[in-house]
C-alpha positions as CSV (number, residue, x, y, z in Angstrom):
1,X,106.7,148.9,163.0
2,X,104.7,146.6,160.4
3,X,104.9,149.0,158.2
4,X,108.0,149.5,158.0
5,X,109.3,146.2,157.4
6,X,106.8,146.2,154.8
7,X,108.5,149.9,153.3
8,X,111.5,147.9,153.5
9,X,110.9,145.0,151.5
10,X,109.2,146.8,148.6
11,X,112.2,149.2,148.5
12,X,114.3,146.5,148.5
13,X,112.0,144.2,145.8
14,X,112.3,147.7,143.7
15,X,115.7,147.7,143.6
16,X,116.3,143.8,142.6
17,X,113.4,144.3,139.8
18,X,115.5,147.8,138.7
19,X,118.8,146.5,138.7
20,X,117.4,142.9,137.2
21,X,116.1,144.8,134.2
22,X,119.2,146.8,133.6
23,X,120.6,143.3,133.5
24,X,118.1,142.5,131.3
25,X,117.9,139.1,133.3
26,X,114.2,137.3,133.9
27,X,113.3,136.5,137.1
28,X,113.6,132.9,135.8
29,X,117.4,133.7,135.1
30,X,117.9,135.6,138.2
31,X,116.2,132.7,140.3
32,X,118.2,130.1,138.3
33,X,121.6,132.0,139.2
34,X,120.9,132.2,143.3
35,X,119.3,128.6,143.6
36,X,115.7,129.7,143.6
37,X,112.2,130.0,141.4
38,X,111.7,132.8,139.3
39,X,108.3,133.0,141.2
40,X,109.8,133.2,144.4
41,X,112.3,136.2,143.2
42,X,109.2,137.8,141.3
43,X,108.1,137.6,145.7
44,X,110.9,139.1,146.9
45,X,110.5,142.0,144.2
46,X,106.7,142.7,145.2
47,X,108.0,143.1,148.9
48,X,105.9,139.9,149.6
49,X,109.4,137.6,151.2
50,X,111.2,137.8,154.0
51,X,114.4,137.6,152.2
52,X,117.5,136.1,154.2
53,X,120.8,138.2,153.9
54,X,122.7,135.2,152.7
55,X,120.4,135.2,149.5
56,X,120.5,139.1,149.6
57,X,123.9,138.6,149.3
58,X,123.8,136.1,146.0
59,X,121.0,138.5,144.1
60,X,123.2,141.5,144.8
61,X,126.3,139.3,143.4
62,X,124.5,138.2,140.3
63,X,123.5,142.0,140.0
64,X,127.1,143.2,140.5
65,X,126.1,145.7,143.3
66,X,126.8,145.7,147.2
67,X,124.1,144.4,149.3
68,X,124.0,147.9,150.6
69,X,123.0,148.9,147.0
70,X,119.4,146.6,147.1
71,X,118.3,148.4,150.5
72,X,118.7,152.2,149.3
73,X,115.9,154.2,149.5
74,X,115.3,156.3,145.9
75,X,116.9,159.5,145.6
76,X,115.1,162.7,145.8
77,X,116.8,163.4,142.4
78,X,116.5,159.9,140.3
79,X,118.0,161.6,137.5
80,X,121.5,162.4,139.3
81,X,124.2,159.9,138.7
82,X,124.3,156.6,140.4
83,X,127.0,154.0,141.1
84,X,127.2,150.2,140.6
85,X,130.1,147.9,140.7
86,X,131.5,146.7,137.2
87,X,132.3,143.0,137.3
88,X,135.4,141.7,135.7
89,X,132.5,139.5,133.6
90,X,131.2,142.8,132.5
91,X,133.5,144.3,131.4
92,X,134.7,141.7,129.1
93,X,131.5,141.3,127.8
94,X,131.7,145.0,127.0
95,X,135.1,144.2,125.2
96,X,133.3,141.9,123.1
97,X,130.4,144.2,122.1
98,X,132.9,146.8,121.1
99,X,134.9,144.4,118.9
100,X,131.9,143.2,117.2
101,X,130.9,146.7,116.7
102,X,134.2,147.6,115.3
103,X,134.1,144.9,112.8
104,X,130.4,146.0,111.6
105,X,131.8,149.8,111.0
106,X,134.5,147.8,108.6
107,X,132.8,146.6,107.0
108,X,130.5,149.2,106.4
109,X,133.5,151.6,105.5
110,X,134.7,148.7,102.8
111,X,131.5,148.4,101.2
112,X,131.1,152.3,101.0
113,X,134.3,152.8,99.1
């Protein structure tokens, strides 16, 4: 049973470090954003906390998943598409990164010609 609970909590610490990363968040940042130390999330990522669901909850908000999402074992096939929730916040961001990109390739194109 040990063990287990042990399983757990890495799988769930893998998942939070995985999706932090994509996020390209620090655990300072991370911590910061659910009212806790950077060391304390770096814990929870090593499998080394007993992690309550209420801040489950918050790190799998900040990350824009379900909590669901942080306690999923791996795939047998990690290259197969995956799923994760887009925030309204991310997708504006988006919107900005493609406008900025669309004003690079102008001017590009008008110093070109």
């Amino acid at each position: 049973m040990r063990n287990n609970v042990r399983a757990v909590r890495r799988r769930v610490g893998a998942n939070i470090r995985q999706l932090r990363k994509l996020k390209r968040l620090t655990l300072e940042e991370l911590g910061e954003q659910v009212g806790h130390a950077g060391k304390y999330i770096g814990d929870v990522e090593l499998g080394k906390e007993n992690v309550s669901l209420d801040i489950l909850t918050r790190i799998a908000t900040k990350l824009s998943v379900d909590v669901e999402v942080l306690c999923r074992a791996a795939s047998a096939d990690a290259t197969g598409p995956r799923s994760y929730i887009v925030t309204e916040r991310d997708v504006d961001q988006l919107g900005d990164h493609f406008a900025q990109a669309a004003e690079v390739i102008e001017r590009v194109k008008r110093s070109v010609r």
